[in-house]
C-alpha positions in Angstrom: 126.5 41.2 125.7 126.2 44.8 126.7 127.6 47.3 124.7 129.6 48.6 127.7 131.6 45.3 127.3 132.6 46.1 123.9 135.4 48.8 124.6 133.7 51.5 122.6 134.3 55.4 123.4 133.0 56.8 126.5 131.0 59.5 124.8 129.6 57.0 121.7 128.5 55.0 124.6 126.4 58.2 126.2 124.8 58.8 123.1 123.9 54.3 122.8 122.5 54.5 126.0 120.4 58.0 125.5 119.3 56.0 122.4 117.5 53.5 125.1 120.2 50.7 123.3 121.6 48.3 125.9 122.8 44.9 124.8 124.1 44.2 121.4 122.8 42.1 118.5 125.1 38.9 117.3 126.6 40.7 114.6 127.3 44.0 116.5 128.7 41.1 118.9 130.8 39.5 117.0 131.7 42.6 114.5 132.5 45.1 116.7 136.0 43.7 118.7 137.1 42.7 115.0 136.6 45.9 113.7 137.8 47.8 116.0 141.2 45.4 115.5 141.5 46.7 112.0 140.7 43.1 110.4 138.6 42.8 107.4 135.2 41.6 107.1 132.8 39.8 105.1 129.5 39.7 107.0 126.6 37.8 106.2 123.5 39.1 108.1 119.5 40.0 106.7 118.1 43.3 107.7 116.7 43.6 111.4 119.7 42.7 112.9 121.1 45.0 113.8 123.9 45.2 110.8 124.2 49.0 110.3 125.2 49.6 114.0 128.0 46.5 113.5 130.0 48.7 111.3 129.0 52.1 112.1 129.3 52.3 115.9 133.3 50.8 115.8 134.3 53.3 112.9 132.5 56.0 115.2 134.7 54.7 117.8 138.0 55.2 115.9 137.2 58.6 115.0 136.2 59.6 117.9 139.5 58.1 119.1 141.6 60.0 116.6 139.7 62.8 114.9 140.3 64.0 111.3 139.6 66.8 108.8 139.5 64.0 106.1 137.4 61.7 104.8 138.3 59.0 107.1 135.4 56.1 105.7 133.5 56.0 102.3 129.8 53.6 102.8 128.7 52.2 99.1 125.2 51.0 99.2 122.6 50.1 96.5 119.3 52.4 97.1 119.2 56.3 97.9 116.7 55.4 100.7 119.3 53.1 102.8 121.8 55.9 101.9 119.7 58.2 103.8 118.8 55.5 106.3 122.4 55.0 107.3 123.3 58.6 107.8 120.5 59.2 109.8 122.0 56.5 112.5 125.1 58.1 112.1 124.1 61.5 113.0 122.1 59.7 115.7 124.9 57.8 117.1 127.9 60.5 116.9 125.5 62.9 118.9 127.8 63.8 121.3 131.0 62.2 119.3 132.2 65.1 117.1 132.0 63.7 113.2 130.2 65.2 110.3 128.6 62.5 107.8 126.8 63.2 104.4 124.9 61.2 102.5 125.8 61.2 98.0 122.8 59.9 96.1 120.9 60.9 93.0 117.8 61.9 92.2 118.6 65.9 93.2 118.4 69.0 91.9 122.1 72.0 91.5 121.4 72.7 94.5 121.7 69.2 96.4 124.8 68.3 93.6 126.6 71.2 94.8 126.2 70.4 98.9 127.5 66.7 98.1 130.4 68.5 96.6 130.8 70.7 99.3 131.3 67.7 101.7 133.3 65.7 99.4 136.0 68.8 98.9 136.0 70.0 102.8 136.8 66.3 104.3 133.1 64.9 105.5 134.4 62.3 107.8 132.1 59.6 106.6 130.2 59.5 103.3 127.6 57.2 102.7 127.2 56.9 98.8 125.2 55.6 96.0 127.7 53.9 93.4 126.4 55.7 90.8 126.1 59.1 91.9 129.6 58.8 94.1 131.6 58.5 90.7 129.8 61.0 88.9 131.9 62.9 91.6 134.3 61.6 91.4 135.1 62.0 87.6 135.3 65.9 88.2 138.6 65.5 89.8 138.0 67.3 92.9 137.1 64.2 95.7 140.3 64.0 98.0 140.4 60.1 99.5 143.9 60.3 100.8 142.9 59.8 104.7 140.2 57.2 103.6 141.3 54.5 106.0 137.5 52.5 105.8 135.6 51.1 102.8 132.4 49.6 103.6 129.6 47.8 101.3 126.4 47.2 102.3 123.8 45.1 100.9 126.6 43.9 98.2 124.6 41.2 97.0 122.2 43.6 95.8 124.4 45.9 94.6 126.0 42.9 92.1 122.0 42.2 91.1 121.8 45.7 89.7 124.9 45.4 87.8 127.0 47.9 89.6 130.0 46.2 89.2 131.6 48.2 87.0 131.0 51.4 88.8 132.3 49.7 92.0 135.5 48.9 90.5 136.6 51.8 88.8 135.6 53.6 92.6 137.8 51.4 94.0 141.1 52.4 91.8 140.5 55.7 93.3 141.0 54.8 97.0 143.8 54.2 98.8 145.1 50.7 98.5 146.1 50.5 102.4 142.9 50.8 103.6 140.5 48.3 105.9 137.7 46.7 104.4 134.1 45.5 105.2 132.0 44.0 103.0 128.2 43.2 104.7 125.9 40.9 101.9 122.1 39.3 103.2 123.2 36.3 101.2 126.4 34.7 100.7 125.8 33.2 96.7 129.1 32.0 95.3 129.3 35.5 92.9 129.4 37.3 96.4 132.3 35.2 97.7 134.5 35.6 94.3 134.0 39.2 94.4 134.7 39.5 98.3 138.5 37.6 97.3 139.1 40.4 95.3 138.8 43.1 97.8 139.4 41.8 101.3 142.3 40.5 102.6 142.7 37.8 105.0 138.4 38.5 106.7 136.9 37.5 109.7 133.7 35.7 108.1 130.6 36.0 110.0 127.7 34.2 109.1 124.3 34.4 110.7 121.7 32.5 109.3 119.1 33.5 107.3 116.2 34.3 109.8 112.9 32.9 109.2 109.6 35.1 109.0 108.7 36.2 112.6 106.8 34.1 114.5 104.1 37.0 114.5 103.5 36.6 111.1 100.3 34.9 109.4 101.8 33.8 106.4 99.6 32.5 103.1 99.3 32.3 99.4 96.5 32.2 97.0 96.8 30.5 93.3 95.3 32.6 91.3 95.9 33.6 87.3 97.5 36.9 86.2 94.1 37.9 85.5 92.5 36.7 88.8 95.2 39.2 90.6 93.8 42.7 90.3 90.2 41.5 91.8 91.9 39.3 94.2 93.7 42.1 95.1 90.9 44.3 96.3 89.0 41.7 97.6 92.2 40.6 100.2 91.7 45.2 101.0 88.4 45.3 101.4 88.4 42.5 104.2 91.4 44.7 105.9 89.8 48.5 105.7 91.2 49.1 109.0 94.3 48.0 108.6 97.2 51.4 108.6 99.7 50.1 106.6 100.1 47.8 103.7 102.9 47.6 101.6 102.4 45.6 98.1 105.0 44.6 96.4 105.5 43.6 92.8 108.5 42.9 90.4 109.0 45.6 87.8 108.7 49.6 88.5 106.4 49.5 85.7 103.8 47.0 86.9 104.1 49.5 90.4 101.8 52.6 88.4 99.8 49.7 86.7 98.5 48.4 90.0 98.6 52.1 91.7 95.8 53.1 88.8 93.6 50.0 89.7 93.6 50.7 93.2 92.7 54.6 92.7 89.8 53.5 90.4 88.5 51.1 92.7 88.5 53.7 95.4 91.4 53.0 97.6 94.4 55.7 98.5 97.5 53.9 97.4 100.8 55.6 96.1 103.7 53.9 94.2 107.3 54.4 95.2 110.1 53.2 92.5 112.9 54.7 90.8 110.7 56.2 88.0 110.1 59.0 90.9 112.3 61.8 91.3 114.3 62.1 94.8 111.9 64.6 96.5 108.7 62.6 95.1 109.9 59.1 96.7 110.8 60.9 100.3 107.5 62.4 100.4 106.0 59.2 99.5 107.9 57.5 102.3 107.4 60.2 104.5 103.5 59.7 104.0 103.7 56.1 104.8 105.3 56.3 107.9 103.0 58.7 109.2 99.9 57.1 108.2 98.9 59.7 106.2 99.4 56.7 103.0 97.9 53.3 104.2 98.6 51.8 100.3 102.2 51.5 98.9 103.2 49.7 96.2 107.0 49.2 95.7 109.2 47.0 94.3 111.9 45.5 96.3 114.0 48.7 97.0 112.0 48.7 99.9 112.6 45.0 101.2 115.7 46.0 102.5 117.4 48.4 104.9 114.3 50.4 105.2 112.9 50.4 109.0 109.1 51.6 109.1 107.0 50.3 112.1 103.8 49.1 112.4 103.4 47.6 108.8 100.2 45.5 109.1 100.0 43.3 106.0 102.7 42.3 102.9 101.4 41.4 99.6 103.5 39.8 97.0 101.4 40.6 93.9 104.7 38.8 92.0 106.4 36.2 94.0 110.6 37.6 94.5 113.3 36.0 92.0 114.9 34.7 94.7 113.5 33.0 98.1 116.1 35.2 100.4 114.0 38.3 99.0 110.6 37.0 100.3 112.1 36.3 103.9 113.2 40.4 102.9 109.6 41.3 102.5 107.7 39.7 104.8 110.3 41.2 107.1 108.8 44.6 107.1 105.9 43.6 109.4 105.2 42.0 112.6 108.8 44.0 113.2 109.5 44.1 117.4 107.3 41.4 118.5 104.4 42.4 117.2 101.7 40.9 115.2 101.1 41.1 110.9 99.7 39.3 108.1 102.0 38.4 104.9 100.3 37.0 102.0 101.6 36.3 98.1 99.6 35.8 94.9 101.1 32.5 93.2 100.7 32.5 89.6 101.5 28.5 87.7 104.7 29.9 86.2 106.1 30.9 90.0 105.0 27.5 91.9 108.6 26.4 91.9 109.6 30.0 93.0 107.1 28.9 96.2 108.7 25.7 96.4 111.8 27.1 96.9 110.6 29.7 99.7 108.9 26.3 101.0 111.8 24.7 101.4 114.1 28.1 102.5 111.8 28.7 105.9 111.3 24.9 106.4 107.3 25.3 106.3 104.7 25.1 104.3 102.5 28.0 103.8 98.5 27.5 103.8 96.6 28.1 100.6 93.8 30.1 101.0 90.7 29.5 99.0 90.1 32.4 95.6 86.7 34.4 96.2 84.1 31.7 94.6 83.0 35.1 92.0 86.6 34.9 91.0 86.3 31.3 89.3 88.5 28.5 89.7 92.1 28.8 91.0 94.7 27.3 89.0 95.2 23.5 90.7 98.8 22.8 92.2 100.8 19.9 90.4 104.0 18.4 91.4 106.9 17.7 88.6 106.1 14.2 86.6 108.6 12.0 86.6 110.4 12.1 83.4 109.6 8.8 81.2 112.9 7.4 79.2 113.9 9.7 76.1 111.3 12.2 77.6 111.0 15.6 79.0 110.2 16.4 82.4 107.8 18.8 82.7 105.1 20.3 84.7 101.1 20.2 84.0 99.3 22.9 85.6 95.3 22.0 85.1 91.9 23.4 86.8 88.5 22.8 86.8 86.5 23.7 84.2 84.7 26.6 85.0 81.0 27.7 84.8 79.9 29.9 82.2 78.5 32.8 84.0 82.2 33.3 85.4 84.5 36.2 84.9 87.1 35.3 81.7 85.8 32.0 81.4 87.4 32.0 78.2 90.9 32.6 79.4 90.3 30.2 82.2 89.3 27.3 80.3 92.4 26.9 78.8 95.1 24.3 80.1 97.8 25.7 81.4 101.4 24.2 80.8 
């Protein structure tokens, strides 16, 4: 459907079609005409599809339909990055609509606390806020949410995963009860639904399912021991020196500078972005990556969602994701607009069923590739035993015995259960 079909304002549509947008995704499709009808909305949508302009291009609408002096729509979202992401397609988009949008997150120094106040106290139309940062605010007394008619949550599954629960609900007994809500999750786990009865009332559910990895994406996994990683690392860069950009991903900020200092001593050019950075230290990281200036990132999964850099060639998962939704997430971030890109993940024993579970999630199996033979023996796959009567059922991880001349030989020999 074209986005002339939709109803939206004259002038938002100027500034769509000047942004070389034409026809609209399935969740701007189906979002959109609801929205704009004042229902509530629980959305269920992955990142790539379009999900920011599903809600931001209908409230756009309504202002630009009735303007305000007032804080008219208040976006929560989990990571300063998509905070900033968002209100960068909001100044986009209202181009030649007249409404003022400002972006609350942490990380800043007096001088950035005291411009977020500054657009809190003089009626920003919409902010786009982390949940953290936005009550800080709001505890000073001065944030007027009278003409807040919007509340909108993005990536609320994630904001539940970092426990921001609490913060959320004391925001919400400062908003106006009468107000319209949209709450737009990548997964729809039962925690999301109990906590979407609390706030919406009487939604429009959309569902989209859960893409799979592009079809432009060479997906594989190596089994390989914690200690196997590092060298198996550098050995999967060294084959791709002319590769642009790489993004590595692991599972705690503190395992980001651990791998950051092996790559440096081994020669490469790799920087880490994680919430250990301050603000201005993680946009200039970012803003190094998308111009090529940084080929190496390692991150942890703030950046498998709601952040939109081009041209990624590879993904490495040097920790496999908690949950299979995340690694669909990360392997996301390349082969992005038809385009070609590699995505590979280093499988420890412990995280086999983690890979069975993102086996059975994308409805494929992903080819093993073989370890470097100076690496020594990978760890050997094993399915669950069946469970004999009065037993346990457990799993048996075993490997060839390796040659003596081999790197931890010592470690490797052992049997792993």
């Amino acid at each position: 459907m074209k986005f002339t079909a939709l109803g939206l304002d004259d002038q938002l549509l100027e500034a769509i079609g000047y942004m070389g947008f034409e026809n609209a995704t399935p969740i701007q499709e189906q979002a959109i005409p609801e929205i704009i009808k004042g229902r509530d909305i629980i959305g269920c949508a992955q990142t790539g599809t379009g999900k920011t302009g599903a809600f931001v291009l209908p409230i756009l609408h309504k202002i630009a339909q009735n303007p305000t002096e007032k804080i008219n729509t208040l976006i929560i979202v989990p990571t300063r990055e998509l905070a900033v992401q968002i209100e960068q397609q909001i100044q986009g988009l209202s181009y030649f609509v007249s409404v003022s949008s400002k972006a609350i997150y942490g990380g800043g120094d007096g001088k950035d606390w005291s411009e977020q106040k500054d657009a809190l106290v003089s009626g920003t139309n919409i902010i786009v806020a982390t949940p953290g940062k936005l009550l800080s605010h709001l505890k000073m007394g001065y944030t007027d949410f009278s003409g807040l008619e919007h509340l909108i949550l993005d990536e609320a599954d994630r904001m539940l995963d970092m426990g921001f629960i609490d913060d959320l609900t004391m925001i919400f007994k400062k908003l106006p009860k009468k107000r319209q809500n949209l709450m737009f999750s990548a997964t729809m786990a039962p925690e999301i639904r109990k906590f979407a009865r609390t706030l919406l009332k009487d939604p429009v559910e959309i569902n989209l399912a859960l893409s799979k990895p592009a079809e432009g994406v060479k997906q594989s996994v190596y089994l390989a021991f914690d200690e196997q990683k590092n060298p198996l690392l550098k050995h999967i860069l060294d084959e791709r020196k002319d590769y642009k950009r790489i993004i590595i991903f692991s599972s705690t900020k503190e395992k980001v500078g651990t791998i950051v200092r092996y790559l440096k001593k081994n020669g490469f050019k790799a920087s880490g972005i994680s919430s250990n950075l301050e603000q201005e230290e993680r946009e200039e990281v970012l803003r190094g990556f998308k111009s090529g200036r940084i080929s190496l990132l390692v991150a942890t999964d703030v950046m498998s969602r709601g952040i939109d850099i081009k041209e990624i060639n590879m993904v490495i998962n040097y920790d496999v994701p908690r949950d299979a939704e995340d690694y669909v997430h990360r392997v996301g971030r390349t082969a992005r607009a038809n385009t070609k890109g590699e995505a590979t993940s280093l499988i420890n024993p412990k995280d086999m069923s983690k890979l069975s579970k993102i086996q059975k999630l994308i409805g494929s199996k992903i080819p093993v590739s073989p370890l470097p033979e100076e690496l020594g023996p990978a760890p050997e796959w094993r399915e669950k035993s069946k469970s004999k009567p009065g037993g346990k059922h457990k799993k048996k991880w075993n490997k060839k015995k390796p040659k003596s001349n081999q790197p931890n030989s010592k470690k490797n020999n052992k049997t792993q259960k």
